[in-house]
C-alpha positions in Angstrom: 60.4 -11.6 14.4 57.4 -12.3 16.1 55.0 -15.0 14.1 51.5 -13.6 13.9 48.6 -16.1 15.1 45.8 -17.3 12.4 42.6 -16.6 13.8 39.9 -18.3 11.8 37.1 -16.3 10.5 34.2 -16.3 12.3 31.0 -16.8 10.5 27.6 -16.5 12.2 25.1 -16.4 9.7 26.1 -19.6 8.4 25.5 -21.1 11.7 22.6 -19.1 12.5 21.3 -20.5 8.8 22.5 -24.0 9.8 20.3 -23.8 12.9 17.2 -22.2 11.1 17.6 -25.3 8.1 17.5 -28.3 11.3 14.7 -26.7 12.9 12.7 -26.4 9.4 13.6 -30.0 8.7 13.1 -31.4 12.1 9.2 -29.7 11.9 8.8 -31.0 8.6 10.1 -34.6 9.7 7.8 -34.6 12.4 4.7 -33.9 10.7 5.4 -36.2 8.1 5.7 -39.2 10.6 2.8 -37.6 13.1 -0.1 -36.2 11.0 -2.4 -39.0 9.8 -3.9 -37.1 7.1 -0.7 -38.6 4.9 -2.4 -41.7 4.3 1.2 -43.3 4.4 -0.6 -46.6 4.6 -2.6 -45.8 1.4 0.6 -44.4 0.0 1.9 -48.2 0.5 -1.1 -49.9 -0.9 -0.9 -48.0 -4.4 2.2 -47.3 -5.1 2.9 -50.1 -6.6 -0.4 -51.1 -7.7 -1.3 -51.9 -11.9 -3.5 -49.2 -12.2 -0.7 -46.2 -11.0 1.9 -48.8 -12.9 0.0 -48.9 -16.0 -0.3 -44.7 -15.6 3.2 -44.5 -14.9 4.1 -46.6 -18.6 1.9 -44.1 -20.7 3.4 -41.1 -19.2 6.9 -42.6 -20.2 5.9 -43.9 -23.9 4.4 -40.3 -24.1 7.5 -38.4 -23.1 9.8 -40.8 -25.4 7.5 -40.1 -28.4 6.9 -36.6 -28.0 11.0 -36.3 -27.4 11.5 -37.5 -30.4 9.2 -36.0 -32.5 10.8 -32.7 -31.4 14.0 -33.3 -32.2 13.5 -34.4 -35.3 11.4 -31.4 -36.2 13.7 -29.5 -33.9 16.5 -29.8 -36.3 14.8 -29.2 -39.5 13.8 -26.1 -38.3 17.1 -24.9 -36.9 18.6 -26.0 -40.0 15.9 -23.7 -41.6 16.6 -20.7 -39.4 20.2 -20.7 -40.1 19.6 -21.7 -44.1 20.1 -18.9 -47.0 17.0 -19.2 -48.4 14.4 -16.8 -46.9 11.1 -18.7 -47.4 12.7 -21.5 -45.0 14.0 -19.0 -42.5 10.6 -17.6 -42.8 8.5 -20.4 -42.2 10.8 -21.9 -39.2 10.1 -18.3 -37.9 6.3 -18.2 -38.0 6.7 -21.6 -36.3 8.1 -21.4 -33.6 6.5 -17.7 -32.9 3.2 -19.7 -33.1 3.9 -22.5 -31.0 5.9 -20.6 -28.7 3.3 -17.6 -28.2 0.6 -19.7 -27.5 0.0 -22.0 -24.1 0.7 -25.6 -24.3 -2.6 -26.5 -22.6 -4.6 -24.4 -25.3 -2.9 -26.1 -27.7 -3.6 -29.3 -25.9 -7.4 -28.3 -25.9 -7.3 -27.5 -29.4 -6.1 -30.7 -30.8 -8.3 -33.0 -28.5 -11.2 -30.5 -30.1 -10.2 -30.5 -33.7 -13.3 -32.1 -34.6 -15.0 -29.5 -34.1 -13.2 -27.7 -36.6 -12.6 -30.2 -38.9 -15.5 -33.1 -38.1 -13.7 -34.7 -41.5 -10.4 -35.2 -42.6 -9.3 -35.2 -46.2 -6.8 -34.1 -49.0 -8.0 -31.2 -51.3 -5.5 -30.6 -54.4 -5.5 -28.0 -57.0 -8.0 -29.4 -59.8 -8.3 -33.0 -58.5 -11.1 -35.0 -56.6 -10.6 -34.8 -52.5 -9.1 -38.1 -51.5 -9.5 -39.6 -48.0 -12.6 -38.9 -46.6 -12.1 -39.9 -42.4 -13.8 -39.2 -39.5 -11.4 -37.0 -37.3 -11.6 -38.7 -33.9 -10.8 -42.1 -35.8 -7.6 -40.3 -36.4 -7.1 -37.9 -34.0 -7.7 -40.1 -30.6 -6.5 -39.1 -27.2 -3.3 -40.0 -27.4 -2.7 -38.5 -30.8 -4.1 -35.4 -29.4 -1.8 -35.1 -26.9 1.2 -36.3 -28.7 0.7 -34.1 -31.4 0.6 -31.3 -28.6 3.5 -32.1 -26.8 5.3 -32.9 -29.5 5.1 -29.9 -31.7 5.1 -27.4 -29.0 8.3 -29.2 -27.7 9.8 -28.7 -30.8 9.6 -25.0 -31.3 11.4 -24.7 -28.6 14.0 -27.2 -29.2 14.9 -25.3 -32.1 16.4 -22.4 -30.8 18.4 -24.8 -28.3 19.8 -26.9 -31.7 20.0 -23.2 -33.5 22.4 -22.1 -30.5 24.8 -24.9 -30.1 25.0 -25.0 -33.9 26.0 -21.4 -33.8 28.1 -21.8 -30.9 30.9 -23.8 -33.4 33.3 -21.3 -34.2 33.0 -20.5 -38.1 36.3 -21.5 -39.2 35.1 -25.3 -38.8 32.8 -25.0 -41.7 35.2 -23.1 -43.3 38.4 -25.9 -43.0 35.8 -28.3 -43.9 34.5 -26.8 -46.8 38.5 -27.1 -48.1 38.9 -30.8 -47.8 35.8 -30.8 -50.0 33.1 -32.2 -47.4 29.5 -31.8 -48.4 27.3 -29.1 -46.0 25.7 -32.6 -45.3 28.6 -34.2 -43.8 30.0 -31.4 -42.8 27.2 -30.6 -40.6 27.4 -34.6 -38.9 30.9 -35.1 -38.5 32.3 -32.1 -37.9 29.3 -29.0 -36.5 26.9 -31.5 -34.4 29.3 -33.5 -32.3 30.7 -29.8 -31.3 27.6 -28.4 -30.6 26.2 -31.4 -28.5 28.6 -29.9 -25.5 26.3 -26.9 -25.7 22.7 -28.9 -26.4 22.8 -31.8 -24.5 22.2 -29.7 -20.9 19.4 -27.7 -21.8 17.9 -30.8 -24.0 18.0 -32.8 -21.1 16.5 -30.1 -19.0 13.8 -30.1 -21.6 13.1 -34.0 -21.0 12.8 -34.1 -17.6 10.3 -30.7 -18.3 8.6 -32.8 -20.9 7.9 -36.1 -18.4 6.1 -33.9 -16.1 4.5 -31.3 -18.3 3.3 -34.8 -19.8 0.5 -33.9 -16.3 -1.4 -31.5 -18.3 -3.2 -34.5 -20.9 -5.0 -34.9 -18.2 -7.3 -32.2 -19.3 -7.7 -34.8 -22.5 -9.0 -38.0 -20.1 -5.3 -39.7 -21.4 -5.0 -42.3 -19.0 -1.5 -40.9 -17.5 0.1 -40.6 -13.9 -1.5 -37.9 -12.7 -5.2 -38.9 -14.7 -4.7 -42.5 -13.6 -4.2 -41.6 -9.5 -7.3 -39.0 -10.0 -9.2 -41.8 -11.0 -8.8 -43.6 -7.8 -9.2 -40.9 -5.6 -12.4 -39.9 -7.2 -13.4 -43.1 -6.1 -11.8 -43.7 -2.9 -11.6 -40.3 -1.6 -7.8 -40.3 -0.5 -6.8 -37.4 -2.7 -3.2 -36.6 -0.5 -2.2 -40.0 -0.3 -2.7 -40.8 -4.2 -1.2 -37.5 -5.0 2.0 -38.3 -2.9 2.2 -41.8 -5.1 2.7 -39.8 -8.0 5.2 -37.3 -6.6 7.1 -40.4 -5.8 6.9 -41.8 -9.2 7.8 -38.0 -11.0 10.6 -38.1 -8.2 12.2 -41.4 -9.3 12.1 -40.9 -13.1 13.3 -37.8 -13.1 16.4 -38.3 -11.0 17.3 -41.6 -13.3 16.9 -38.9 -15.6 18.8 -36.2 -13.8 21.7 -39.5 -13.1 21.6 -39.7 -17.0 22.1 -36.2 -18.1 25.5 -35.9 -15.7 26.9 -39.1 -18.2 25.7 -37.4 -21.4 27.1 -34.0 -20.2 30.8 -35.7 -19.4 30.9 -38.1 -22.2 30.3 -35.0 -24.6 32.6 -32.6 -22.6 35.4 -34.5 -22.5 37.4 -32.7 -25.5 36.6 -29.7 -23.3 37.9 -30.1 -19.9 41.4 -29.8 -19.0 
């Protein structure tokens, strides 16, 4: 019998996109190199330079801090949505409806304004003398203001991410360990989180590398940041492209160390997953 002949399949389009893709780059390439209006030389001069340095240090000290201040509230108030008792479910609720219905730059304006509402801060109880009587910008400064914004806007949102990869453990975990006798406590650390970090460590991470460049928007607060610190140069020198390609470059690099990171966390913690 006869053999048949293979004929490959032809596929145009994905020449015809192949062509359209070089011809896009190759346009792109040259007015990168050819248009002077780059400032590639200016780009050079301050990339490195201590005031886009010095920038580039706060935005990561803010990103850590406000990281970890929403995790931490993160999982008390996942561990509150998922509790019995209906006045913590309640208030984790009200939470994260609040701080998720509302814009993090208003919430960013309202905590670098709170003197306005409160020019004073101090503790009123039940029957007692106020104690504490401070000045609220002594205590609320810039970068408190935009800590406290990033970080407890972050949070709300981070608790529905732990919430899910809690819930994602099948029930009969908690169930097999409440018959060997393990606390919720422990049961909940040995046994619920290290399954659910398969699930929480991608979209955590997503919500880091979010949180570095949403970390933009103090700049509204005068918080000497990336972005703020390259705006005050180029309110002074007048280069505005050039300074804002030095902080694309930085946001570039920190987020693909961050991005290089992720992919080790993801296949450390899937390991008891893959086949």
């Amino acid at each position: 019998m006869e053999e048949l002949p293979i004929l490959r399949r032809r596929r145009p389009g994905r020449w015809v996109l192949t062509l359209v893709v070089l011809l896009l780059a190759s346009a792109l390439a040259r007015s990168l190199v050819t248009n002077p209006r780059f400032g590639w030389d200016t780009v050079g001069a301050w990339l490195f330079s201590r005031t886009v340095l010095r920038g580039l240090l706060a935005t990561l000290e803010l990103t850590a801090a406000a990281m970890v201040i929403g995790l931490a509230l993160g999982v008390g108030l996942a561990l509150m949505r998922l509790s019995d008792n209906t006045v913590a479910r309640a208030v984790s609720w009200a939470y994260i409806w609040l701080f998720r219905g509302t814009p993090l730059l208003v919430q960013l304006l309202f905590w670098g304004f709170i003197s306005a509402l409160y020019p004073t801060l101090s503790l009123h109880l039940p029957f007692l003398p106020a104690i504490g009587d401070v000045p609220a910008n002594s205590v609320v400064t810039t970068f408190t203001a935009a800590l406290l914004g990033l970080g407890l806007n972050e949070a709300a949102y981070l608790a529905e991410i732990i919430r899910a990869g809690i819930a994602s453990v099948d029930d009969g975990q908690t169930e097999a360990a409440e018959a060997l006798g393990l606390s919720r406590a422990r049961t909940l650390r040995r046994i619920i989180l290290p399954q659910a970090m398969r699930v929480i460590i991608p979209p955590v991470g997503n919500e880091t590398i979010s949180m570095l460049k949403t970390t933009s928007l103090v700049s509204v607060l005068a918080y000497a940041e990336l972005l703020y610190s390259v705006q005050i140069v180029y309110a002074r020198t007048y280069q505005t492209i050039p300074l804002l390609i030095v902080a694309s470059i930085w946001y570039l690099a920190v987020t693909t160390l961050l991005n290089i990171g992720q992919h080790h966390l993801e296949r450390h913690f899937a390991k008891g997953s893959r086949r």
